[in-house]
LUMKOL-421266 format. One record per atom (N, C-alpha, C): residue number from 1; residue in three letters; atom name; x, y, z. Coordinates in steps of 0.001 Angstrom, whole numbers, m for minus. Each point is the difference from the previous one (the first is absolute). Layout:
REM LUMKOL-421266
<torgu k="NUM" r="ALA" a="CA" x="X" y="Y" z="Z"/>
...
This chain:
REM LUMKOL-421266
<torgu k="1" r="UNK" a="N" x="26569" y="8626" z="m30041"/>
<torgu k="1" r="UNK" a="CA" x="829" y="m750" z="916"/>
<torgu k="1" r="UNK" a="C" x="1383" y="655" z="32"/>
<torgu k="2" r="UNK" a="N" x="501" y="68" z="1327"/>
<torgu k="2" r="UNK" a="CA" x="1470" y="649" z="m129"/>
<torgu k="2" r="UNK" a="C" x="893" y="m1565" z="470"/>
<torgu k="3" r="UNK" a="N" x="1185" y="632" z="139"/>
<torgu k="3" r="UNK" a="CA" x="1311" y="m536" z="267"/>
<torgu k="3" r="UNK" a="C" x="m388" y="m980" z="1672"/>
<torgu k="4" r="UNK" a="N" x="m461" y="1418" z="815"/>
<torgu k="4" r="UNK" a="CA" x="m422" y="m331" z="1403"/>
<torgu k="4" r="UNK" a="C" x="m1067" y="m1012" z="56"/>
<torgu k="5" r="UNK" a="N" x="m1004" y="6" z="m1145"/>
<torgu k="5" r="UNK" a="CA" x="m895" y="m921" z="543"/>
<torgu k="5" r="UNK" a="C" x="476" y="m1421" z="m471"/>
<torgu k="6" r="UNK" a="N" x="796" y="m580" z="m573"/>
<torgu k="6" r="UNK" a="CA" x="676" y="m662" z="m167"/>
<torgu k="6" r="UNK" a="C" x="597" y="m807" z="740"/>
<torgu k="7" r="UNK" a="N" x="1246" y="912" z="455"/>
<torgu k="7" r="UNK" a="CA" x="839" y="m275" z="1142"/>
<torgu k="7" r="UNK" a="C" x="m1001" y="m492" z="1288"/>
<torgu k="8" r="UNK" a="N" x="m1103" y="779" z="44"/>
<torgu k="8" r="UNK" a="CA" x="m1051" y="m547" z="1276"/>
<torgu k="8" r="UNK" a="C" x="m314" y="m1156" z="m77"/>
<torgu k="9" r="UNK" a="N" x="m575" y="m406" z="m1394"/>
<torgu k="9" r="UNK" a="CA" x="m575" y="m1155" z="m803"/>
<torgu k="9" r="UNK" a="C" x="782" y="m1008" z="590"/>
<torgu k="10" r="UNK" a="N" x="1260" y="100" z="m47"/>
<torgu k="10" r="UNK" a="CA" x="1037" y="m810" z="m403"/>
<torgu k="10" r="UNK" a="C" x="709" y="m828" z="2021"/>
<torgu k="11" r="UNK" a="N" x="m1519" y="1148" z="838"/>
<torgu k="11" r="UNK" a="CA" x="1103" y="m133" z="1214"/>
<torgu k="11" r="UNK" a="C" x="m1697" y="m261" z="821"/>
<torgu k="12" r="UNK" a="N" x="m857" y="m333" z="m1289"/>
<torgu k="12" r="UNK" a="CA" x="m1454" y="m358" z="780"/>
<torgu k="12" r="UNK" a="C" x="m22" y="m1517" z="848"/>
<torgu k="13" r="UNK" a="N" x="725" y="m947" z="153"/>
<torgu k="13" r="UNK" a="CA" x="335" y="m1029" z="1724"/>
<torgu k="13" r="UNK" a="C" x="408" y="650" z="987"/>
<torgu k="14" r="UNK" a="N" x="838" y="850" z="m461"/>
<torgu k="14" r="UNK" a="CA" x="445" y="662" z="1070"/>
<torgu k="14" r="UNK" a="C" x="m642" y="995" z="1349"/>
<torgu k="15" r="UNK" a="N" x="m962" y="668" z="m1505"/>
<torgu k="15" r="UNK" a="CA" x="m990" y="806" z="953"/>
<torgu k="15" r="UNK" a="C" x="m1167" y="m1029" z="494"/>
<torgu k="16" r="UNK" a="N" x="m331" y="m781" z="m1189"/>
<torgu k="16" r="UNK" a="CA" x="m1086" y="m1024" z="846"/>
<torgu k="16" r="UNK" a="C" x="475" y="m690" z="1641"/>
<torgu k="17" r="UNK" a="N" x="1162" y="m410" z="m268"/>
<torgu k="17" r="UNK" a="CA" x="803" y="m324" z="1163"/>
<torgu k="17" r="UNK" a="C" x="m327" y="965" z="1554"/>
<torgu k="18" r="UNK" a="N" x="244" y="473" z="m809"/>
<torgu k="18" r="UNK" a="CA" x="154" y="1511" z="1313"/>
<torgu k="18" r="UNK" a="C" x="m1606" y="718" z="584"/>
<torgu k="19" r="UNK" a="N" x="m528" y="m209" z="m704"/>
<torgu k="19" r="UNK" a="CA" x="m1606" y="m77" z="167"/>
<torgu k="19" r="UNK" a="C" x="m712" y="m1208" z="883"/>
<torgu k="20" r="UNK" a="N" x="169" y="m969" z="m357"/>
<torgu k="20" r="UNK" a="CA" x="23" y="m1545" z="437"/>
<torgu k="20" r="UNK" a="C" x="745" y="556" z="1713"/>
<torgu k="21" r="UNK" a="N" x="1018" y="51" z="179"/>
<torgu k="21" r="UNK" a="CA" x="745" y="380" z="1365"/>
<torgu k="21" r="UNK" a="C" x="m489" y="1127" z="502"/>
<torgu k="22" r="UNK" a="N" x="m594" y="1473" z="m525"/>
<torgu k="22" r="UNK" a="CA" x="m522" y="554" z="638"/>
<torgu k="22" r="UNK" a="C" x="m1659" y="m873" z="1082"/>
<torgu k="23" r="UNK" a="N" x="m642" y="16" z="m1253"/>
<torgu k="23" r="UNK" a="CA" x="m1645" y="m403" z="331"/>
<torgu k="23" r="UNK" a="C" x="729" y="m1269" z="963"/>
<torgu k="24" r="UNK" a="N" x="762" y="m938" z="117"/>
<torgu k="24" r="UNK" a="CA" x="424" y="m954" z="1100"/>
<torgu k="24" r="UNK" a="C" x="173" y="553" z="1271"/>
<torgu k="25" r="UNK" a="N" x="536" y="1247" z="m240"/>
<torgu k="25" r="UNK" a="CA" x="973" y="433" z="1422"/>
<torgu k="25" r="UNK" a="C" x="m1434" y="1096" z="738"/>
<torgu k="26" r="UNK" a="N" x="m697" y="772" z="m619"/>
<torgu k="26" r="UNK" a="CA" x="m1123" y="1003" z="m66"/>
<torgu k="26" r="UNK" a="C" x="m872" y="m487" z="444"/>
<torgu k="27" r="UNK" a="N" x="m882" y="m823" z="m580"/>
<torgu k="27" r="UNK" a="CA" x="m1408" y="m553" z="6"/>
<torgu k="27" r="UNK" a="C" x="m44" y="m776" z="915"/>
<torgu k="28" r="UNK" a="N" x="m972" y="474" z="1267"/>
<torgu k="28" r="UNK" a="CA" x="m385" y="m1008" z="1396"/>
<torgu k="28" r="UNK" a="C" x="m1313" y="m276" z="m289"/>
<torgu k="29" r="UNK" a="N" x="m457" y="m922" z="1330"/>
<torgu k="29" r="UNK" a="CA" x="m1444" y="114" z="m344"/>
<torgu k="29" r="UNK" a="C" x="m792" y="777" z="551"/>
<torgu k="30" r="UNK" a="N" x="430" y="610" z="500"/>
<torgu k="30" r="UNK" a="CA" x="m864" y="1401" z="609"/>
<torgu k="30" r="UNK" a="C" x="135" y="1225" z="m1106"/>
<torgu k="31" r="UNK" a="N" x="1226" y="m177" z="m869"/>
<torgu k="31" r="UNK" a="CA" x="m116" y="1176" z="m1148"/>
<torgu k="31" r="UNK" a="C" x="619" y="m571" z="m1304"/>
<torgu k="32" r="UNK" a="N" x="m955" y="m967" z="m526"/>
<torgu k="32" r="UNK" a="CA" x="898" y="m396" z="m1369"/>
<torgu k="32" r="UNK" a="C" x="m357" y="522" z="m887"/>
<torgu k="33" r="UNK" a="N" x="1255" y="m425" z="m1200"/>
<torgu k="33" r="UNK" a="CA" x="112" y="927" z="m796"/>
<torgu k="33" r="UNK" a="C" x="m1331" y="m662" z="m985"/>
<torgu k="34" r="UNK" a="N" x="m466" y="966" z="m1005"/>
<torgu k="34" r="UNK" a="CA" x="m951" y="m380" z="m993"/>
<torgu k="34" r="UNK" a="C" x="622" y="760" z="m1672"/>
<torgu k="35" r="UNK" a="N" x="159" y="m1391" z="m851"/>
<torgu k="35" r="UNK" a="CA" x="645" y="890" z="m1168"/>
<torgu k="35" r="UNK" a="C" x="m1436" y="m145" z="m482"/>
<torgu k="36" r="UNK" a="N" x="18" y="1085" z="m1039"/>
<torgu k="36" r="UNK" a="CA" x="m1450" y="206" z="m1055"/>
<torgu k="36" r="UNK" a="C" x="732" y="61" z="m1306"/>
<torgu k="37" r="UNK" a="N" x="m274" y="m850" z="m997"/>
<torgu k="37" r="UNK" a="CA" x="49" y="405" z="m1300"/>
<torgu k="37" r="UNK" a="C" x="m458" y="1109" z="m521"/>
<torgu k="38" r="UNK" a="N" x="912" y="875" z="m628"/>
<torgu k="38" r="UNK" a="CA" x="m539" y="1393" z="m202"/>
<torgu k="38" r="UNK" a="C" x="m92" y="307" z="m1576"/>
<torgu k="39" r="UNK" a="N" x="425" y="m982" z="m656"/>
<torgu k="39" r="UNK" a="CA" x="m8" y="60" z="m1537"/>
<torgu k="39" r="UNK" a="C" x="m1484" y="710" z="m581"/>
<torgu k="40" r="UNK" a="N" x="m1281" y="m169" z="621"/>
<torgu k="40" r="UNK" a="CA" x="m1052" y="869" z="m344"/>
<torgu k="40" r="UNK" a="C" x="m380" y="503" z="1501"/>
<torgu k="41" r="UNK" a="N" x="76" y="1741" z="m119"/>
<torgu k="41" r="UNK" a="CA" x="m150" y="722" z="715"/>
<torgu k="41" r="UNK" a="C" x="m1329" y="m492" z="797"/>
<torgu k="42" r="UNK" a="N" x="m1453" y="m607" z="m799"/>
<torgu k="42" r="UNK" a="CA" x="m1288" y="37" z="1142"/>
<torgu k="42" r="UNK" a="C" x="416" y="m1475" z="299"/>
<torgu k="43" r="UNK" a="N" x="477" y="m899" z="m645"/>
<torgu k="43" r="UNK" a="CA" x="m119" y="m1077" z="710"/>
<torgu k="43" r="UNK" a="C" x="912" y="156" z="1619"/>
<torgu k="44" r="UNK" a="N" x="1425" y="736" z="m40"/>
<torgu k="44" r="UNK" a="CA" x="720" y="509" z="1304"/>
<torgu k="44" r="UNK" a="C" x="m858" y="374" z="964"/>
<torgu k="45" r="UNK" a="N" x="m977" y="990" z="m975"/>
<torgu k="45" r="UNK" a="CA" x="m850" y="897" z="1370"/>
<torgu k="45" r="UNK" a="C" x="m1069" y="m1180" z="522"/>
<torgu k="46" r="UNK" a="N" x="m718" y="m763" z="m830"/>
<torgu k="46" r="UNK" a="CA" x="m610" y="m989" z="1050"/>
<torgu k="46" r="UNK" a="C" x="382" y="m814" z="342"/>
<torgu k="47" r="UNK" a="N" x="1115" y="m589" z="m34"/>
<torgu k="47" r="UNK" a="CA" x="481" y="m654" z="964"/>
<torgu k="47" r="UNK" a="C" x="977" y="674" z="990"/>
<torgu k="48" r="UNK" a="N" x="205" y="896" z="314"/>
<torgu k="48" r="UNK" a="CA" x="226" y="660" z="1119"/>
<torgu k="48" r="UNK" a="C" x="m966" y="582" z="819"/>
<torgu k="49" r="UNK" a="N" x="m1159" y="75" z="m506"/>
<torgu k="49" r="UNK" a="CA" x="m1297" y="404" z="796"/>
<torgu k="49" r="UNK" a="C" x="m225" y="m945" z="615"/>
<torgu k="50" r="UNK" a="N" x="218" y="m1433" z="m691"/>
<torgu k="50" r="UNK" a="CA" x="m551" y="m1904" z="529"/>
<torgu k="50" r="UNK" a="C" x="567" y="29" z="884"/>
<torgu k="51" r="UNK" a="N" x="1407" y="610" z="m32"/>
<torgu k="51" r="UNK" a="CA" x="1412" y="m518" z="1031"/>
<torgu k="51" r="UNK" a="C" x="m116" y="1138" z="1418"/>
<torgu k="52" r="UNK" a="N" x="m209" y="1032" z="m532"/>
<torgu k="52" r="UNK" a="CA" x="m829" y="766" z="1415"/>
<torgu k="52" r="UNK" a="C" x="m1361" y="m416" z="1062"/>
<torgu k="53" r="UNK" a="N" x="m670" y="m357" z="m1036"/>
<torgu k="53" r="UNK" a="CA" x="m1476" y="m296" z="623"/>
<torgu k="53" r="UNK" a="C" x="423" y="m1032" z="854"/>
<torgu k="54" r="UNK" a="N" x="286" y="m1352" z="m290"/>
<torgu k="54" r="UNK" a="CA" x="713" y="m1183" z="534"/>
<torgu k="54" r="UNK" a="C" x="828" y="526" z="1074"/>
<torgu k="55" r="UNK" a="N" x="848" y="781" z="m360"/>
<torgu k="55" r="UNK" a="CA" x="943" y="257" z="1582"/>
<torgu k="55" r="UNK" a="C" x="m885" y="663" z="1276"/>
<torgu k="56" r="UNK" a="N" x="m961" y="1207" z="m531"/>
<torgu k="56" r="UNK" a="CA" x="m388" y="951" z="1051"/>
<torgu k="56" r="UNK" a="C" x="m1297" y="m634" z="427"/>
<torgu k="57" r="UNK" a="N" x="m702" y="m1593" z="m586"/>
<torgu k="57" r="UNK" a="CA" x="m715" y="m494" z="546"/>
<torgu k="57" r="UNK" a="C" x="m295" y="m1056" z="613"/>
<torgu k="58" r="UNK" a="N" x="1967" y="m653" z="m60"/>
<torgu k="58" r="UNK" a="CA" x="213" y="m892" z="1332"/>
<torgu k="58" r="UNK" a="C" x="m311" y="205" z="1402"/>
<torgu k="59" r="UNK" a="N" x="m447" y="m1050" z="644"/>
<torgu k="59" r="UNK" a="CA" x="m514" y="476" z="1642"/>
<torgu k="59" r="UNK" a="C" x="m1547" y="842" z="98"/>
<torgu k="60" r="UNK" a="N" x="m744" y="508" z="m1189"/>
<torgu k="60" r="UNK" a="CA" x="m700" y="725" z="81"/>
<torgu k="60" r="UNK" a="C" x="m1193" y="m718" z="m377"/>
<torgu k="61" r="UNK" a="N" x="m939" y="140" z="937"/>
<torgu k="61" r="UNK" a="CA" x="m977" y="m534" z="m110"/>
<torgu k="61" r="UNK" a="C" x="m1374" y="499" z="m1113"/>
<torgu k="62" r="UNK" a="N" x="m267" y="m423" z="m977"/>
<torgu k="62" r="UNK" a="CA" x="m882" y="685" z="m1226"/>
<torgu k="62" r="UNK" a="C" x="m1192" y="167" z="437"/>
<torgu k="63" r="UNK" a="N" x="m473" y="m698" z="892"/>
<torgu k="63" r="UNK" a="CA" x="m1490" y="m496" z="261"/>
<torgu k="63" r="UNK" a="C" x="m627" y="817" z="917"/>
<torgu k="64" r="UNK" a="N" x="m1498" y="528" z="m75"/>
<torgu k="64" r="UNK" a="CA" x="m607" y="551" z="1594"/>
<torgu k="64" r="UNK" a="C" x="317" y="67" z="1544"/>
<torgu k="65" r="UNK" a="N" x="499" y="647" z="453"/>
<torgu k="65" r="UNK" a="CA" x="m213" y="m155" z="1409"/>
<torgu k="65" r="UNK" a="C" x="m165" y="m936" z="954"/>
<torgu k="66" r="UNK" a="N" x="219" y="m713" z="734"/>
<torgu k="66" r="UNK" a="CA" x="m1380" y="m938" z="752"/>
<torgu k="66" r="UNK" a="C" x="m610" y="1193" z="827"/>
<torgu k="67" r="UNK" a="N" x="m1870" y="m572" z="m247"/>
<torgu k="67" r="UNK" a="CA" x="m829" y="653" z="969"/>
<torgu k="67" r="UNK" a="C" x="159" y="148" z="1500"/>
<torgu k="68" r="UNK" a="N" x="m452" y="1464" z="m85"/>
<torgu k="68" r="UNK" a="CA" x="74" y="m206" z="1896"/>
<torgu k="68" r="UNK" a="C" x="m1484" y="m791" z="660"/>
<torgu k="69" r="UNK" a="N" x="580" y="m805" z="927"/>
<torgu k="69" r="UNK" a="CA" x="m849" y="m706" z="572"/>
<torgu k="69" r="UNK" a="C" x="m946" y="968" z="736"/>
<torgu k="70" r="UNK" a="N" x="251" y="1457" z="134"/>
<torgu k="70" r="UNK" a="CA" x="m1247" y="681" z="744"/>
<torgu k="70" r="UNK" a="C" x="m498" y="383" z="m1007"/>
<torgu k="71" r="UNK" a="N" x="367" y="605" z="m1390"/>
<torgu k="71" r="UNK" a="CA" x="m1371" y="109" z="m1177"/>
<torgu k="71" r="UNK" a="C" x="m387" y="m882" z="m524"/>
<torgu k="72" r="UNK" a="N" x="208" y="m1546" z="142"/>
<torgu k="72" r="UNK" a="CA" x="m700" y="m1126" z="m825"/>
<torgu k="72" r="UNK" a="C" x="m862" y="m338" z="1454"/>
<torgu k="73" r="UNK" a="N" x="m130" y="423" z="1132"/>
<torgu k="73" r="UNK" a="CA" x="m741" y="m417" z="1257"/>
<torgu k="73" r="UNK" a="C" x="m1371" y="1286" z="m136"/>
<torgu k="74" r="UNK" a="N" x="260" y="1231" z="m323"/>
<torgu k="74" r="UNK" a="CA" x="m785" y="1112" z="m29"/>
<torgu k="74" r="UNK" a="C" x="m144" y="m647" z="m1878"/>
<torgu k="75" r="UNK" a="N" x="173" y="m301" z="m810"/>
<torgu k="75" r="UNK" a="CA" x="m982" y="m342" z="m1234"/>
<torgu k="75" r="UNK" a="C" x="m863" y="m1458" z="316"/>
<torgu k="76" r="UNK" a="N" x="335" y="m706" z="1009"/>
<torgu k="76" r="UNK" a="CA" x="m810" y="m1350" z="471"/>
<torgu k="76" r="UNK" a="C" x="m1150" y="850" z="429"/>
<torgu k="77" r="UNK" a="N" x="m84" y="1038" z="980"/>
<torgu k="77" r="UNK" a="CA" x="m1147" y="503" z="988"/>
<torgu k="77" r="UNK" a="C" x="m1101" y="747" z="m826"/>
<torgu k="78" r="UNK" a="N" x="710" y="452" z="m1744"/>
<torgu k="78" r="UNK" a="CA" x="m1144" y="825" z="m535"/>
<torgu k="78" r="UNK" a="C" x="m979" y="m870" z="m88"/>
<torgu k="79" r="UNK" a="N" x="m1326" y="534" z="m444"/>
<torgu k="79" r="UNK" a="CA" x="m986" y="m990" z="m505"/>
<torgu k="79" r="UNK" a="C" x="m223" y="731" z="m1751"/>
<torgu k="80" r="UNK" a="N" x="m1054" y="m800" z="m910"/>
<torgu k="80" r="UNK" a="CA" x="331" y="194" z="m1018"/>
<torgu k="80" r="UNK" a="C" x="m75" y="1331" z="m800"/>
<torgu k="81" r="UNK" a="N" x="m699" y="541" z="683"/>
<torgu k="81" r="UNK" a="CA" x="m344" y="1786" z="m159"/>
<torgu k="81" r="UNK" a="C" x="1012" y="530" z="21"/>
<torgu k="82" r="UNK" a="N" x="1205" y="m4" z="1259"/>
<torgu k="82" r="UNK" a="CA" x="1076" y="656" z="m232"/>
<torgu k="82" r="UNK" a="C" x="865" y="m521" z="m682"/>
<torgu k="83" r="UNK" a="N" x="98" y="m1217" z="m532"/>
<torgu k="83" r="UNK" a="CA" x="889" y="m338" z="m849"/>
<torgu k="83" r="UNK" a="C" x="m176" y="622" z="m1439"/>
<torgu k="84" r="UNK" a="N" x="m1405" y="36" z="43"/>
<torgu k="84" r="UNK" a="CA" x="m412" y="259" z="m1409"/>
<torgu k="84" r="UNK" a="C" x="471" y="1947" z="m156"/>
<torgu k="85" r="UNK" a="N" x="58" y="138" z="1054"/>
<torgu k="85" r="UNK" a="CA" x="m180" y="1567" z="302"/>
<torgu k="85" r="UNK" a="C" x="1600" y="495" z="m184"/>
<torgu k="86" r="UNK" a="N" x="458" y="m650" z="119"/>
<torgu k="86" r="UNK" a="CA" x="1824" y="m146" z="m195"/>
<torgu k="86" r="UNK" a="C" x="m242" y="m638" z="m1233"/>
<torgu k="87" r="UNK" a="N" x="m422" y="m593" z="m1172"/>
<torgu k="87" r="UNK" a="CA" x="285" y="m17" z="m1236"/>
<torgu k="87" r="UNK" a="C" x="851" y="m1419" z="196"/>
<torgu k="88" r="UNK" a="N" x="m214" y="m418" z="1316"/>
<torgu k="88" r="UNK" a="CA" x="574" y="m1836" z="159"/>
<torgu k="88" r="UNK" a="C" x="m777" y="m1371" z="187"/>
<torgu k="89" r="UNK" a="N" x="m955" y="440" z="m408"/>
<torgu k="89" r="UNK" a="CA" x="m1440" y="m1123" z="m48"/>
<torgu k="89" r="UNK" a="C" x="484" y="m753" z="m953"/>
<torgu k="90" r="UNK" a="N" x="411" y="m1742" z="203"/>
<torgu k="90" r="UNK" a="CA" x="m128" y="m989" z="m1211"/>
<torgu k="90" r="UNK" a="C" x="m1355" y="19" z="m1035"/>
<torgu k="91" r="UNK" a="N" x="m41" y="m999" z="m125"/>
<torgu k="91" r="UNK" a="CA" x="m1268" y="m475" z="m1135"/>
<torgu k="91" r="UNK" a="C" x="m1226" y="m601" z="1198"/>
<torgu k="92" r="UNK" a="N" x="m676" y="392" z="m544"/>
<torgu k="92" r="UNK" a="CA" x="m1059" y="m520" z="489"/>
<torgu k="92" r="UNK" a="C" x="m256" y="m1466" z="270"/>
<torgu k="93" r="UNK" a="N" x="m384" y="m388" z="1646"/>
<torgu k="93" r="UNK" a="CA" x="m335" y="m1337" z="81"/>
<torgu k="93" r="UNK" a="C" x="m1057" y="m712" z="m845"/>
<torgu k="94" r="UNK" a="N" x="446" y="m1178" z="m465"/>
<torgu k="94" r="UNK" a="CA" x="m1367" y="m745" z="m739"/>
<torgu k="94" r="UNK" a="C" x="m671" y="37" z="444"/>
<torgu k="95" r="UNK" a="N" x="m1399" y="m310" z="104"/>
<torgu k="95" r="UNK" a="CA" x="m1396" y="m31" z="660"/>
<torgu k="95" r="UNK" a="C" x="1" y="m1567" z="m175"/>
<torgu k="96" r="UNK" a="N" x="m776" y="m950" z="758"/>
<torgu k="96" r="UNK" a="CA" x="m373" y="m883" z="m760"/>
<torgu k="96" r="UNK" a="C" x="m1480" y="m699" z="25"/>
């Protein structure tokens, strides 16, 4: 420990202060700020991966496609040969 870290020690409201008024004046909601605890290096890195994933997958839809109504109209017209022939044949109907 020196003299300086001390004197810092000694002026830590101040900087908290000033931190507090930055992230106030900075952080919108179109770009806010995100602090990460960095005291253990992997815990920082995954939660900045959490805090990425979350941002770049707002608005974004995760899920399939919707079908086009002209290939679910041309898979209505196969019969079961070509379905099967395309590797898209369900299970077999019961008999009864």
């Amino acid at each position: 420990m020196t003299a300086e870290d001390i004197r810092n020690r000694a002026r830590r409201r101040d900087y908290l202060a000033a931190l507090d008024d930055m992230f106030a004046q900075t952080s919108t909601a179109d770009m806010p700020w995100h602090v990460v605890p960095a005291e253990y290096k992997w815990f920082a890195r995954v939660a900045v991966a959490k805090t990425v994933v979350k941002a770049l997958g707002k608005g974004v839809t995760l899920g399939p496609p919707p079908l086009d109504p002209e290939v679910v109209k041309a898979a209505e017209s196969l019969g079961r040969k070509e379905m099967a022939a395309l590797d898209l044949a369900g299970p077999e109907p019961a008999k009864e």
